[in-house]
C-alpha positions in Angstrom: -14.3 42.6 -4.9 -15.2 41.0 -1.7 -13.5 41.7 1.6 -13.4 38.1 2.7 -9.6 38.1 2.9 -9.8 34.9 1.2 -10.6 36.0 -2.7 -7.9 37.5 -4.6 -8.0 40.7 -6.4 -5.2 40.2 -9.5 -2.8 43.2 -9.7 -0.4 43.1 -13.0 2.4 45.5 -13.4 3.8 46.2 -16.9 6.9 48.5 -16.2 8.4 49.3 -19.6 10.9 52.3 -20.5 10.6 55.9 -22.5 9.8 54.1 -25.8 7.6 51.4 -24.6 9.9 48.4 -24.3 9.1 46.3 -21.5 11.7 46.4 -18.4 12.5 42.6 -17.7 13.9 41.4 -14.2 13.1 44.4 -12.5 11.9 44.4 -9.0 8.3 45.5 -8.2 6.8 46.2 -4.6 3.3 47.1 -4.3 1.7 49.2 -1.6 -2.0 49.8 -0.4 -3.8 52.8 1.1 -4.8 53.9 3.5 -6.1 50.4 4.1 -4.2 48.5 7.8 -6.2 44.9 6.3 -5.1 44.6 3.0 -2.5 41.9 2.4 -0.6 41.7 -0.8 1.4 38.8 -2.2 3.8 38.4 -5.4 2.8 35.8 -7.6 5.8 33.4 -9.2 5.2 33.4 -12.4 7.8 30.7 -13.6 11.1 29.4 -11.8 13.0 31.3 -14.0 11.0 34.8 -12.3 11.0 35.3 -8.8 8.1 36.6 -7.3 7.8 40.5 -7.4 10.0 40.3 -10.6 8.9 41.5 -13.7 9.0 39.1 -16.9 10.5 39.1 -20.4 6.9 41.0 -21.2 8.1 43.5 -17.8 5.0 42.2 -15.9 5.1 41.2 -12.4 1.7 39.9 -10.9 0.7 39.8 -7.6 -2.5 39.3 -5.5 -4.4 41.8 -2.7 -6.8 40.6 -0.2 -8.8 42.5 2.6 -10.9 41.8 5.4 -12.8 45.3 5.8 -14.8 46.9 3.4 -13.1 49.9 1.6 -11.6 51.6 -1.0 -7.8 50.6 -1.7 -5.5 52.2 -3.6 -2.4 50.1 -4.5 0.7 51.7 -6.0 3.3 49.5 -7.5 6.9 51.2 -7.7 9.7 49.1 -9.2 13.4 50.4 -9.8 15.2 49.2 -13.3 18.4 50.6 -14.7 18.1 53.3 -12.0 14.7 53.9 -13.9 11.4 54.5 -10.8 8.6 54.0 -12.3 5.4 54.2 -10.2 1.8 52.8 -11.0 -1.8 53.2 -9.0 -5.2 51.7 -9.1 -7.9 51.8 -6.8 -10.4 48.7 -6.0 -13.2 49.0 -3.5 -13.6 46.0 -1.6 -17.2 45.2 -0.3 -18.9 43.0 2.2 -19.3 39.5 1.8 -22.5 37.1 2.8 -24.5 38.2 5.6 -23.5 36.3 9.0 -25.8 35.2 11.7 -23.1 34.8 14.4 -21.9 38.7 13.2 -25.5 40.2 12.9 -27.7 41.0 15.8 -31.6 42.2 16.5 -32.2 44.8 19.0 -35.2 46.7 20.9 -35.3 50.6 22.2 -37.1 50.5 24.6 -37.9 46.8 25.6 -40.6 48.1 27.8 -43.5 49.9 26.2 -47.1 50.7 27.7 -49.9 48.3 25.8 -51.8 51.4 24.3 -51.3 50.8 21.0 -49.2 53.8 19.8 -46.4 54.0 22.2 -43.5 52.3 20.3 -40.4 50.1 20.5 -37.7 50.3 18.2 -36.5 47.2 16.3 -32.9 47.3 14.8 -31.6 44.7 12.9 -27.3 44.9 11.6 -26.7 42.5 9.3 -22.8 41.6 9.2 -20.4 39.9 7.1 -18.1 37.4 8.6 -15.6 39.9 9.0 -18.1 42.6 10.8 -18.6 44.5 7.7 -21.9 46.3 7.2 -24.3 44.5 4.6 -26.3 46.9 2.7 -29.1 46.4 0.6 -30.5 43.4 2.2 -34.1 43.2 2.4 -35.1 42.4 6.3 -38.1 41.3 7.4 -38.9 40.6 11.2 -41.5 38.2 12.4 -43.2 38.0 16.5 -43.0 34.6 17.8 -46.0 34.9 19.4 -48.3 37.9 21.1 -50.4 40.5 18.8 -48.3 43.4 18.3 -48.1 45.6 15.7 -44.6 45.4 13.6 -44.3 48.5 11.3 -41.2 49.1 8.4 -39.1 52.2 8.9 -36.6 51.1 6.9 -36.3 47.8 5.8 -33.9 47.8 3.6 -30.5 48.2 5.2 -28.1 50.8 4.9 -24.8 51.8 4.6 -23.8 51.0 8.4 -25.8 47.3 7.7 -29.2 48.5 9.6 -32.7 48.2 9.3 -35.3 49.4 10.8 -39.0 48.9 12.6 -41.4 50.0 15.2 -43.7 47.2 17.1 -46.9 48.8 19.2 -49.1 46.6 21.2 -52.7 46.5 22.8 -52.0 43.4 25.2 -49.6 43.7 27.8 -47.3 40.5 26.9 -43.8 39.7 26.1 -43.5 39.0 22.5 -39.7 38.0 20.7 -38.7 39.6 17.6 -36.7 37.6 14.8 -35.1 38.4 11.8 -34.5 37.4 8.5 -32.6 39.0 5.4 -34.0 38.4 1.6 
């Protein structure tokens, strides 16, 4: 599920009793942890059921968004004829589309002697809108100019949204570095 905070995740409730028969008009809140981004909302599910109400069926339906990337455990806990009865499930929200404006290209050191081994490190983090790390996107980097040497360390990106490359150079130039995810 992505962590766009726009695309909902559906969470249905059924509360029912000992032997199985469904709990109707009972109310039904819903908690998530140990996320501070998720946002949960009841759904109405006619105008004769409020929202966070369970149905004739005793199902009450709500939605869950996040902005961050995580795992998110939501517990539902709704109190009937002095009956609590307590649900969890766990989603793991992930990033969405890589974002130019969120994502950035970086050299260490930006000053290297031109002997042909001494190297710069290249490191590209590809973001989400919300800054969440995109991994698994392919990178590839490309010198606007100049004659260095651009080697793959890791081009793929990890975990934390990185990828990374080494650039050596026989010329003494300035060359610009840009990226581009696959």
């Amino acid at each position: 599920d992505v962590a766009d905070g726009i695309t909902p995740v559906a969470l249905s409730i059924t509360m029912e009793d000992q032997f199985g028969n469904p709990l109707a008009g009972g109310a039904v809140t819903v908690t998530g942890l140990p996320s501070t981004t998720t946002r949960i909302a009841p759904l109405t599910q006619s105008s004769q059921v409020p929202a966070g109400t369970t149905d004739m069926n005793g199902v009450a339906v709500f939605d869950a968004y996040d902005t961050t990337a995580e795992p998110v455990t939501y517990t539902a806990t709704g109190t009937t004829d002095n009956v609590v009865v307590t649900q969890t499930v766990s989603v793991t929200f992930v990033a969405g589309l890589p974002q130019v404006s969120e994502s950035t290209i970086g050299a260490n050191p930006t000053s290297v002697p031109a002997d042909g081994t001494s190297a710069s490190t290249i490191t590209v983090t590809i973001n989400d809108h919300n800054s969440n790390p995109v991994p698994g996107k392919t990178v590839a980097i490309t010198a606007l100019g100049g004659g260095s040497t651009i080697t793959s360390v890791s081009p793929v990106t990890n975990s934390t949204g990185v990828a990374t490359f080494t650039v050596a150079d026989t010329h003494q130039e300035v060359v610009t570095y840009t990226a581009a995810d696959f």
